[in-house]
N, C-alpha and C positions, 0 to 999 in steps of 0.2 A: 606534622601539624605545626602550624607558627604561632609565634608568640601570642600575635594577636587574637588567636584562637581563643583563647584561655581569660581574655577579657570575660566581665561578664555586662551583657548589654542590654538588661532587662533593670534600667532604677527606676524604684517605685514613687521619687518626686515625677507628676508631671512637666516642671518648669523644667527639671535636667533631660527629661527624654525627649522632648523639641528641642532643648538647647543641643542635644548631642546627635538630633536627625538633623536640625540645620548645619550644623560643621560639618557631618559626613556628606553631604549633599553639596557644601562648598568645598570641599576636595576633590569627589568628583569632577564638578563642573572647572575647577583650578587644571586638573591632570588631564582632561580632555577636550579643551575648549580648543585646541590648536591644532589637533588632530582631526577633531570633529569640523572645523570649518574648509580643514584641506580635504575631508572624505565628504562634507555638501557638496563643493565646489567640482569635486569629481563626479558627483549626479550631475550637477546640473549638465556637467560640459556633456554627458554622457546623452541628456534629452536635449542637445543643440544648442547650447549657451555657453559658443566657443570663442564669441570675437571677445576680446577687453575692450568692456566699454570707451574706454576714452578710443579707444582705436576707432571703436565703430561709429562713433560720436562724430569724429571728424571726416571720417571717409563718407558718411551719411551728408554732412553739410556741402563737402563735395561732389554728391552726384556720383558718390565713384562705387561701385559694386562691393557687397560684403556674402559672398556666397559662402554655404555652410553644407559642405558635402557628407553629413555624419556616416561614416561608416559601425558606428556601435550597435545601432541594431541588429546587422547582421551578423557582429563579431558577438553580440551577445546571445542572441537566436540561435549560432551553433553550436556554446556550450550549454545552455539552457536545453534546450533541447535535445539535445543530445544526453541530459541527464533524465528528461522525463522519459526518453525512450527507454533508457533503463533506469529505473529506479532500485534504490537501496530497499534491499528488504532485510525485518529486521527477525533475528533467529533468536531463539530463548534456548538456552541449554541448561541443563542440569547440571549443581556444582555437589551438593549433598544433602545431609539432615532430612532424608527421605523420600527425597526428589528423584524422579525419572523421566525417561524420555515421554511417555503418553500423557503426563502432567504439562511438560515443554512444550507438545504439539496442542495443548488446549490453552495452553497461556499464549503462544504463539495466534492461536485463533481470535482469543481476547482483543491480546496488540489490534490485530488486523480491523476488528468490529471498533475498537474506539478509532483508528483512521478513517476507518470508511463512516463510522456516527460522525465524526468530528470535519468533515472535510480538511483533512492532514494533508493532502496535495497540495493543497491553496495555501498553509500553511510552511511547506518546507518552500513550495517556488519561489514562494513572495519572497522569503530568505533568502535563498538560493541567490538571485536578479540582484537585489543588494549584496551581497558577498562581492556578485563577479562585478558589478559597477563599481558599488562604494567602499568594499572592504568588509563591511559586515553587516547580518542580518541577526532579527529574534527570532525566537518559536516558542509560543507562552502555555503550558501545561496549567491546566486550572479541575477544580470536579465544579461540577452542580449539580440541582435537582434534575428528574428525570421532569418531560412534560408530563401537567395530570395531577390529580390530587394522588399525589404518591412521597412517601420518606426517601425513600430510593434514588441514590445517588450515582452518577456517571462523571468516568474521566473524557476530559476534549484538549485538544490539541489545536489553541486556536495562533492564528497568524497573529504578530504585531506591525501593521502596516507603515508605521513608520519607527522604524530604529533608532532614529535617534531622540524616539523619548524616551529610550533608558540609558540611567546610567548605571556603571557598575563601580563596587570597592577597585580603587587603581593598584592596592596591594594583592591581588587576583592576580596566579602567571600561568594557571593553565588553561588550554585551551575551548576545554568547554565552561573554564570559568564555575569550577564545582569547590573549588574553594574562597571565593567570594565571599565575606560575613553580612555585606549588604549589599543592597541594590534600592535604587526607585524609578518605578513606573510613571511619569507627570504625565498632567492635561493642563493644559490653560482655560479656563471657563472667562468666557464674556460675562462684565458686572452683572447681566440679569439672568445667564442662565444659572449663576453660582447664587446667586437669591434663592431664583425658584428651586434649586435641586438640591439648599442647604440653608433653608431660611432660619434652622433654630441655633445656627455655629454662632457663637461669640464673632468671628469675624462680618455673619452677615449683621450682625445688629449693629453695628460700628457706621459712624456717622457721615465716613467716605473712608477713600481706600487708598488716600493721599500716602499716607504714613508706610506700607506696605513698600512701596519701590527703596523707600529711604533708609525704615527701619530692619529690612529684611529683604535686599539685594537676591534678584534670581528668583524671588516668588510671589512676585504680584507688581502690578502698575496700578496707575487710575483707571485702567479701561479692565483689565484682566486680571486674575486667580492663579494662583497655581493651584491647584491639588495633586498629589502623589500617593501611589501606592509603596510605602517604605516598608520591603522587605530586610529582613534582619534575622540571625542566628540568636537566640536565646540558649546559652548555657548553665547546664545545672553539675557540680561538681559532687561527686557521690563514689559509690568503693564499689567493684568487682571480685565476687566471689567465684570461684570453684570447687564444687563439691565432690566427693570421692565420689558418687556415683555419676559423674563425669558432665552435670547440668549446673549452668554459667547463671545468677543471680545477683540482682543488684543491692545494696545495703538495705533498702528500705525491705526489698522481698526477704532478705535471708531476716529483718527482725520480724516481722511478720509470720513467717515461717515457724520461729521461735519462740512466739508471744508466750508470754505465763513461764519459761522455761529459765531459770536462772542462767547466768552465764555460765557460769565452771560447768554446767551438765549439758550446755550445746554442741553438739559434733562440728567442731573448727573446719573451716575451707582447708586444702590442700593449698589455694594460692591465692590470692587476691590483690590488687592493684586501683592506682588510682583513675578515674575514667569520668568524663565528660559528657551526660547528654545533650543532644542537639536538639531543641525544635524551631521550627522554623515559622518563624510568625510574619504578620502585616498588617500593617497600621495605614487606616487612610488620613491622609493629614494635611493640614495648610502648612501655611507660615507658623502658626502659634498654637493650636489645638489638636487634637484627634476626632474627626468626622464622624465616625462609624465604630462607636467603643462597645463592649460587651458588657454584661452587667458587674464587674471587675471595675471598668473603667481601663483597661489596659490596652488592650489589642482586641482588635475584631476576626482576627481567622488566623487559622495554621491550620498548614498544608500538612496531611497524613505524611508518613514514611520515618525511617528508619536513620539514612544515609547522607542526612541533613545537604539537602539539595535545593536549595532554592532554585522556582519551577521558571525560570525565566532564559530558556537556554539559545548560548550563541551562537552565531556560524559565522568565523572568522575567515577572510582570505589572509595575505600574505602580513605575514604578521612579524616585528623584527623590533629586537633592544637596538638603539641606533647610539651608546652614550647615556646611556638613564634614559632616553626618551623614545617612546615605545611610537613606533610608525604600522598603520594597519591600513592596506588599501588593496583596491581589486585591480580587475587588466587598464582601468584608465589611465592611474596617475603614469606610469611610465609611456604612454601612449599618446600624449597630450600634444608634445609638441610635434611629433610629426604628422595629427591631427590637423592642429593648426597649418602647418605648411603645405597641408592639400588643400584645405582652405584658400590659402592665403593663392597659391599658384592657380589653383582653379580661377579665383577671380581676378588675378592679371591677366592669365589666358583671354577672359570673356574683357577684361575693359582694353585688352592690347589688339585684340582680333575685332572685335563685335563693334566694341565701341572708339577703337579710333578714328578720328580723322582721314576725310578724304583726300588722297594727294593731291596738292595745289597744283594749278597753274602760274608760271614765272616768264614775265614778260616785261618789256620798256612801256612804263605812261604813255598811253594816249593809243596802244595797240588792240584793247576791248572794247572800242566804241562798240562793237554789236551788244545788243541787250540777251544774246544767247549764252555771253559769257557768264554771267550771273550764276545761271543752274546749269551752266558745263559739269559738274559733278553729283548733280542730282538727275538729269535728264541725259539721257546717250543720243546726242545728236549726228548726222552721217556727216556733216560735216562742220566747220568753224571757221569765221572769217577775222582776222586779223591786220590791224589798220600800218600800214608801211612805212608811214611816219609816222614821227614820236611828235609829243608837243614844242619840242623847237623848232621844228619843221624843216630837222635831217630826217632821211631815212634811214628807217631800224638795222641794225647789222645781223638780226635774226631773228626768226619766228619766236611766236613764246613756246616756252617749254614745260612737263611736266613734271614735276619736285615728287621721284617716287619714294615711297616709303615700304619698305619688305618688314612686317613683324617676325620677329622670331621665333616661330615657329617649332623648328628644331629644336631650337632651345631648351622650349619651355616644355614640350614633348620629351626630352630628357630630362628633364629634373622631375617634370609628374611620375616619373618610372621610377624614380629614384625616393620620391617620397612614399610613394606608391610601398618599396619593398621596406622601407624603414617601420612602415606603419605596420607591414606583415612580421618583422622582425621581432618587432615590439608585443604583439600581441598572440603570435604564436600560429593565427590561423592565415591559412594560403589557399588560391582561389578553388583546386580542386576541392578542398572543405565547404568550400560557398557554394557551390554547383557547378564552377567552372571549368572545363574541361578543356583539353587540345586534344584533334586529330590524330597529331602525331605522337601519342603518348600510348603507350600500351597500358590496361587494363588493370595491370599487374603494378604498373610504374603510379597511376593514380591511384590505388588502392594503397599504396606503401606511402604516399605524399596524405593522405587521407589518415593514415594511421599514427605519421608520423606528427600530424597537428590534434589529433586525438592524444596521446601522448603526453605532448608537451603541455595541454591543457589540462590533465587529467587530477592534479593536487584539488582543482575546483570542487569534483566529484568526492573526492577522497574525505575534505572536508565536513563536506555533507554527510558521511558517512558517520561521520566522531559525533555529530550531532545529532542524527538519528540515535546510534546509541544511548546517547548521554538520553534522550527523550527517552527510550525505552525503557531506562533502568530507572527515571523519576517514575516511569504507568510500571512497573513491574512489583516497583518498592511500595508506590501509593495503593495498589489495588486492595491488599488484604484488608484495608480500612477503608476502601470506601466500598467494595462488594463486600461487606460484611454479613448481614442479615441473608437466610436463605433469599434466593430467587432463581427463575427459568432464564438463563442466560443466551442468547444469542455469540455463535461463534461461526469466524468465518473460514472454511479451508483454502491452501492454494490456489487449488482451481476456480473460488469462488461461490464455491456452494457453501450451503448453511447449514447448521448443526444446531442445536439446542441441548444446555446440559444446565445444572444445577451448581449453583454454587452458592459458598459460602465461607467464613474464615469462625472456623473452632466450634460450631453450631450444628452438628453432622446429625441428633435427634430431630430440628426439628426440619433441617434437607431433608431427610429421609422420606417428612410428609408428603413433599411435592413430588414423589416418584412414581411414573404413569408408564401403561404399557412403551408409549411413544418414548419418552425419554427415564431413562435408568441410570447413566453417567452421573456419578456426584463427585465433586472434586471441593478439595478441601485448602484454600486459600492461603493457610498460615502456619502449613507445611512445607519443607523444603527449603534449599537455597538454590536460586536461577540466577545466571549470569544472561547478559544481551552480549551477541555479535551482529554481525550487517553485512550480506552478501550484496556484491553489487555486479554479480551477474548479469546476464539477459532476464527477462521477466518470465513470466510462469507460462504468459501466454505463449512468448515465444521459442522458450522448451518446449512446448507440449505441442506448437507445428511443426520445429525438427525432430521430434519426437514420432509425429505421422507420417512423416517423408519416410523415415528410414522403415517404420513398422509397413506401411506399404508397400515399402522395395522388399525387405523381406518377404513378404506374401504373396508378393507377384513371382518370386524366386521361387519357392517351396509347390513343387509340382504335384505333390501328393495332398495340400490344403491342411495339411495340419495345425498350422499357424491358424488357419480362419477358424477351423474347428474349437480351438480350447482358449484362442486371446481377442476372435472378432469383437466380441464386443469391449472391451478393450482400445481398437485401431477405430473402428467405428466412433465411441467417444471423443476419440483427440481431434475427429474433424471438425470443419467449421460448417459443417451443412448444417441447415436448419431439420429439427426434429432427431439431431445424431444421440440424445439424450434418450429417446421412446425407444428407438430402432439397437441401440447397444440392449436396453433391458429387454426385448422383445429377442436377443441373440441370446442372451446369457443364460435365457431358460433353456435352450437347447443343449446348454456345454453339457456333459457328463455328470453327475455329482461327485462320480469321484477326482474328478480335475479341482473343484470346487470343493474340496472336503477339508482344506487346509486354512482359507475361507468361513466358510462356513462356520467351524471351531471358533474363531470368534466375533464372526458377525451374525447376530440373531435375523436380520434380512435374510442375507442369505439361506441361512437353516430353514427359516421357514420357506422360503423359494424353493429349496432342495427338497422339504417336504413335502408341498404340491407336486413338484414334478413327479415324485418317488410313486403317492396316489394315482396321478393321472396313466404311471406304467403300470399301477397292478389292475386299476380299471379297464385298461384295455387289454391285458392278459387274462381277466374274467371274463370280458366280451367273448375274445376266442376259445375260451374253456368251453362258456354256453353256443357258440357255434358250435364246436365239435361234437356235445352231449345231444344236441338236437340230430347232427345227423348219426351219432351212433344210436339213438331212439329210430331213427327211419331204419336202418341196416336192422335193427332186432325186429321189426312187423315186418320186412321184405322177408327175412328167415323163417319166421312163423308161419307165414302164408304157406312159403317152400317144403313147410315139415307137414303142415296140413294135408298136404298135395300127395304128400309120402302117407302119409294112412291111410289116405283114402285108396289109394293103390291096393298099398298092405291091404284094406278091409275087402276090396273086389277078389285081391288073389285070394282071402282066406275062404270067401265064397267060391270060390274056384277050387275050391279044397288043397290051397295051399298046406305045404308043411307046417305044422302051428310052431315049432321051432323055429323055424325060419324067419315067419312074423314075426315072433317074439324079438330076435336077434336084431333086427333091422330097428323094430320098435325102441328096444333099449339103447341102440346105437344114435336114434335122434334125440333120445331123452339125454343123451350124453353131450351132444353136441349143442343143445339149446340151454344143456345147465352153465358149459362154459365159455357161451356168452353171452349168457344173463351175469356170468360172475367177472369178465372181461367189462361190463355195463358196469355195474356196483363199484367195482376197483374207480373206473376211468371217475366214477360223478362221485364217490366220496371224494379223491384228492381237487375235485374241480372247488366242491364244496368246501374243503379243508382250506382253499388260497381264497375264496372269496369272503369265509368269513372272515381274515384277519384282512382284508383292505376297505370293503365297502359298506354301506349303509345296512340298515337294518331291515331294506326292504328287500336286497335283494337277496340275504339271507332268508325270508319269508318264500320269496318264489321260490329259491334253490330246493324248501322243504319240501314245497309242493308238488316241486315234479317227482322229487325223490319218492314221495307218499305215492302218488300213483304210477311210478315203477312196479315200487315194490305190492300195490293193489294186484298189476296185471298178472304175477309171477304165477300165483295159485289157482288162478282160475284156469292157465295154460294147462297145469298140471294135472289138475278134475278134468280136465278131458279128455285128457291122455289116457286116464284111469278107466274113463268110461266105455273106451273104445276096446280096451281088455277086455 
């Protein structure tokens, strides 16, 4: 931390705190007035305002061509683009103090939902295009109200469209500018819109705005306002304690902690040290006042967090101490003049070729009397007549002739090649990067010239990377304060699907209330330490099509289908068919549960899916229970009949004066056979009964009794007649 750190920048005279925003504000504008007009000057050339005026000025008065061939669209369009193709994505990891990976993947989700609320795309490109032009972009992190009569607050990530209305502390050296102790946001307001949108400022009641350009240089004329958003560090100097039970307190907590408690009977820190807090305030201000004060009279906002960050973050390209004096520019400034020189040869080409002169005719006075001669070079006549004496009234010693003129052609067709590959030199990218290709190049040979301008432009990307960061850990550090109060949060996963969980920071009673079958996740905001990284991989999308390539090679490999069986739905999901989201879940009920069992454990979806499925197999295992009990009901009255049939015998032969033992023997012998299976019956439909009551309703418990009751009705009646026929 630097000296200037330790300043303190919060004095409670109004007169010193304008007096000491206008100096900071003239130091800036002193430390980058020189920079800033060579990184305009590299926009504009970059949107076609390549000639110097005076150049164009005269070549204009002369009719003489001023072509402007910009190649930066396209040199810009391939790392631009080539950056949205991939975009950084930013990773939340876990550092400590209670922190874990399932905390990371929901803060992670957070990130995602305030980009995707905030449109953060429009926000890093717009930076991005200024980086690679002019040398640098913003990207302004701010909270507001949600829409809606609501207290609830959200972080946004909005673009700063134009950069250079900010300026930064010129004693800032790193690169996301995280040590900055100030900064200002300007607007210039037209005399009547700074009326209407500030009529009770001491400035607007002021009798004209004369005084303004004279008395306070950089912040107003007669026709216009400045207004600024003057961000600034507020430091508070105070003592760091450490307690033997190993929790870190600041002086005011540890006297609080101690209130009523004499000194000599306090339990003394183990260590203590001196320490500085940070917050980070903003002041909206003109020349002379504060616009937008609080009821203090001080400052009107500060930004939540911890890590004293002021939320104004930059995206530098090449960035360099040149001798004290710092130079920051993108692909133009070294690209400029061989810019110009295809310019400039372009349009000799077109005025030496197009617009030359047509080669004269040279002949002796008095040999064009024809009137054809005139538009001899405008008209292609088949023939021309030419007069044989001259005005002295010798004859000519020769035809006229014509005075050819050859442009250089060659020439100028080598030096366009030449400037041609200076410009590619300069800027890194070469034609197969543009779409160019030759014939005679193998696939291999443009793919390596392709990589190899990818490559060399790649610091652009990289940049953008440190700034995504830096943004992430400002929404990482602000969230516990501004999702503070419970609420139903919106979170988004990789793939893009949504989740909904509960948050909150230290308020976990009254989270607790908003807990619904649907959502159960509660996460606790002001726990933990997370650090931000930034992959700048391929995108999710496009893992998840290499991802289906190979899952379908595989399963077109696997002869036996097992792959389909336990991961279809799965390969299914990563396609891009329409409806592959129904058609996975309509697979996944068929997997096995115990494939799914590890799953299940802890996704309540799934358990309950696995539940149904589980229902749905004993209900159809009851089904075929009750088939079988029905046809073993038919097999016991085909028997019965059978045994009937045997008596009636037995009774003819007893009448026949059969042996009465003999009847007897046979008689007992069918009561044998009918008792075991009536008990072959009873066995098979108690255990039918035993699985249907633990799976299904209670209705078909009802029937199962029923049939049971009239079983067991038929058993005795069999048997009284058996009896009776003895």
């Amino acid at each position: 931390m630097r000296i200037a750190d330790y300043v303190e920048l919060q004095p409670q005279d109004m007169k010193d705190f304008m007096k000491l925003a206008r100096e900071r504000f003239k130091i800036a504008v002193d430390a980058e007035s020189s920079e800033r007009e060579k990184r305009l000057d590299d926009l504009k050339f970059a949107t076609g305002d390549q000639w110097p005026q005076e150049t164009k000025r005269i070549r204009d008065a002369s009719n003489r061509p001023c072509l402007t061939i910009n190649r930066y669209p396209a040199v810009k369009g391939q790392i631009v683009n080539e950056q949205r193709a991939q975009r950084p994505q930013i990773i939340v990891k876990p550092v400590g103090g209670g922190a874990d990976e399932d905390d990371a993947e929901m803060l992670e989700g957070l990130l995602r939902h305030i980009q995707v609320n905030s449109d953060a795309e429009i926000a890093f490109d717009t930076a991005f295009e200024h980086m690679v032009l002019g040398g640098k972009g913003y990207v302004e992190v701010c909270k507001d109200f949600l829409p809606g009569r609501t207290f609830d607050q959200e972080l946004y990530i909005k673009r700063v469209k134009n950069p250079f209305t900010i300026y930064c502390d010129p004693s800032s050296i790193e690169p996301d500018e995280s040590d900055a102790n100030w900064k200002f946001k300007i607007c210039d307001y037209p005399r009547d819109e700074y009326l209407a949108e500030f009529k009770e400022s001491t400035l607007a009641s002021a009798a004209d705005f004369m005084s303004i350009g004279d008395n306070f240089p950089n912040w107003g004329t007669t026709k216009t306002i400045r207004v600024a958003e003057y961000w600034y560090k507020k430091w508070e100097p105070t003592k760091l304690y450490k307690m033997a039970d190993g929790t870190v307190m600041t002086e005011k907590e540890y006297d609080l902690r101690n209130a009523g408690v004499p000194k000599e009977q306090r339990t003394p820190p183990l260590e203590e040290r001196d320490w500085k807090k940070c917050t980070i305030c903003c002041a909206l201000i003109n020349a002379v006042e504060i616009l937008d004060k609080d009821e203090k009279g001080n400052y009107s906002y500060t930004f939540p967090g911890k890590v004293g960050f002021i939320p104004l973050v930059p995206l530098i390209g090449e960035d360099f101490d040149v001798n004290g004096e710092r130079k920051i520019y993108g692909i133009v400034r070294n690209s400029k003049d061989s810019q110009r020189a295809i310019n400039y040869f372009r349009s000799y080409a077109a005025e030496t070729i197009a617009l030359a002169p047509k080669a004269p005719w040279v002949g002796w006075k008095g040999q064009f009397k024809d009137p054809k001669w005139k538009t001899a070079n405008v008209i292609n006549y088949t023939c021309l007549e030419a007069d044989v004496i001259t005005t002295a009234g010798q004859p000519a010693p020769s035809l006229p002739v014509r005075n050819q003129f050859e442009p250089p052609i060659q020439a100028i067709q080598q030096m366009s090649m030449a400037v041609d590959q200076d410009f590619k030199a300069t800027t890194g990218i070469y034609e197969p990067s543009l779409g160019q290709t030759r014939s005679d190049q193998s696939g291999k040979a443009i793919e390596r010239l392709q990589g190899q301008s990818t490559l060399t432009n790649l610091n652009w990307t990289d940049n953008l990377s440190r700034t995504e960061r830096a943004v992430g850990r400002v929404c990482l550090d602000a969230a516990p304060y501004v999702y503070d109060s419970p609420r139903i949060q919106r979170i988004i996963n990789p793939d893009g699907s949504v989740d909904h969980v509960i948050l909150h920071s230290g308020r976990e009673n009254a989270a607790n209330e908003l807990k619904s079958p649907e959502i159960q996740d509660v996460y606790d905001l002001s726990t933990g330490v997370y650090d931000v990284v930034v992959d700048v991989g391929p995108s999710y999308k496009t893992r998840r099509e290499e991802a289906f390539a190979m899952q379908l090679q595989l399963a077109e490999a696997d002869k036996t289908g097992t792959i389909m069986k336990v991961a279809g739905d799965i390969i299914i999901a990563n396609s891009d068919m329409p409806g592959n989201r129904e058609i996975a879940a309509r697979v996944k009920k068929t997997i096995p549960p115990n494939v799914l069992a590890d799953e299940a454990a802890t996704d309540p979806k799934i358990a309950l899916q696995q539940a149904v499925s589980t229902i749905q197999q004993l209900e159809a295992q009851n089904h075929q229970l009750m088939q079988q009990n029905s046809t073993m009901m038919q097999t016991i009255k085909e028997e019965k009949i059978s045994a009937d049939k045997d008596i009636q015998v037995a009774q003819i032969r007893a009448s026949a004066q059969i042996e009465a033992a003999a009847l007897s023997a046979k008689l007992d012998l069918a009561r044998m056979e009918f008792e075991k299976s009536m008990a072959i019956y009873k066995s098979a439909h108690d255990a039918a009964h035993e699985q249907a009551m633990a799976a299904v309703q209670q209705k078909h418990e009802q029937d199962l009794a029923a049939q049971t009751a009239a079983a067991q009705s038929a058993a005795p009646a069999s048997t009284n007649g058996g009896g009776g026929m003895q």
